[in-house]
N, C-alpha and C positions, 0 to 999 in steps of 0.2 A: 187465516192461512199464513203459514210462515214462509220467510223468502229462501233462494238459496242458501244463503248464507247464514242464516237459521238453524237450518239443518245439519251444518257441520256438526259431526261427534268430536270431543274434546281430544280424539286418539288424534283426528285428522288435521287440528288445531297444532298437536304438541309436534306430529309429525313435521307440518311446513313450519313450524318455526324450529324442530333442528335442523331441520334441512337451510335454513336460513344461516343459523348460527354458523355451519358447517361452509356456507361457502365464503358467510364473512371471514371465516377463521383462515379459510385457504385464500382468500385475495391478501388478508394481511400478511400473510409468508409468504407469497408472490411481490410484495413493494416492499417486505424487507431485501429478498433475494434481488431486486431489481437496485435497490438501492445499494446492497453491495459490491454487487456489477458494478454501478457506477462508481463508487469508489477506487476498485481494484482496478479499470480502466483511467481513471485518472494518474494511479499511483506507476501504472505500468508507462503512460506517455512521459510522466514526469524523470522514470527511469534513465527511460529512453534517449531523451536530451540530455543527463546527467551521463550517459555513458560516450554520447557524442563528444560533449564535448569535454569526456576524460582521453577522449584519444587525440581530440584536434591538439588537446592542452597537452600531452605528453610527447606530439611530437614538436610542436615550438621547445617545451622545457630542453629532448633533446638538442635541439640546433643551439640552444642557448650552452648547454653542456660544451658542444662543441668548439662552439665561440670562445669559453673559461680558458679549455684546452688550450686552442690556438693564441691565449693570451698572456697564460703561464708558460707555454713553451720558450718565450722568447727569456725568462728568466731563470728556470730547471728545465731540466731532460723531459722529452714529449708525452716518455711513461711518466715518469714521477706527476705530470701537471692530469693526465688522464687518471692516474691512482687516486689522485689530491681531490679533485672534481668528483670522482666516484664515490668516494668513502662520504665526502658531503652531501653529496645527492642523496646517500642512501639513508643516514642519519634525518635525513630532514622527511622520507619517504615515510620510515617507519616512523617515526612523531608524527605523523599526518596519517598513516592507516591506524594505528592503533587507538588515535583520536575517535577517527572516527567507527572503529567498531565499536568505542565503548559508546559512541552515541544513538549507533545503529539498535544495540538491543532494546532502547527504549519505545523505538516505533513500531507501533502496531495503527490497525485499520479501526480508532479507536472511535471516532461517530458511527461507521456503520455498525458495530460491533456492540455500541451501547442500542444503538437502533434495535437488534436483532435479536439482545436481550430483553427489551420493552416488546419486542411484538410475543415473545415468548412467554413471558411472564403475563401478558396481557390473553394468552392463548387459554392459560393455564386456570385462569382465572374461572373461564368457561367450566373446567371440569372437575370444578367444586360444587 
């Protein structure tokens, strides 16, 4: 007498084991996806603070501006030492933005992204 398990046709065999393959396939895109969550959540707080404290830091830079002003007045005209202040602030502005765009293009979300092509590629593998 054979057992249950016996009795399985090979149809019911290949059956539960796609069914198997099928939901390992979907958990591993499910912990890629979670994993890039967490990434873009990280990258977002990290933002965050960086934008804080662009504003705390640009209004000290201002009062510091101001203070130049107030320091070159006493030896040119209050426009000339505001002109003088401005034209340097602005030179030292743009050497500092364009800095840093050309360093911005380089980042991207590059572990989760290698992550996301390994579960891919790993996926893929399956439906060969």
């Amino acid at each position: 007498m054979m057992s249950d398990e016996g009795d399985r046709s090979l149809t019911g065999i290949l059956g539960d084991l796609g069914g198997s393959v099928d939901a390992l396939v979907r958990a591993k895109f499910r912990l890629a996806r979670a994993e890039f969550m967490q990434e873009a959540r990280r990258l977002a707080r990290a933002a965050m603070l960086l934008a804080i404290g662009a504003v705390i830091g640009s209004i000290a830079l201002a009062f510091l501006a101001l203070s130049l002003v107030y320091a070159l007045s006493a030896s040119v005209s209050p426009f000339t030492a505001a002109l003088l202040v401005a034209v340097i602030s602005g030179a030292g502005a743009a050497a500092a933005l364009t800095a840093g765009l050309n360093r911005l293009s380089g980042i991207t979300l590059r572990k989760a992204n290698r992550r996301m092509h390994e579960h891919m590629e790993w996926a893929r593998g399956f439906g060969r």
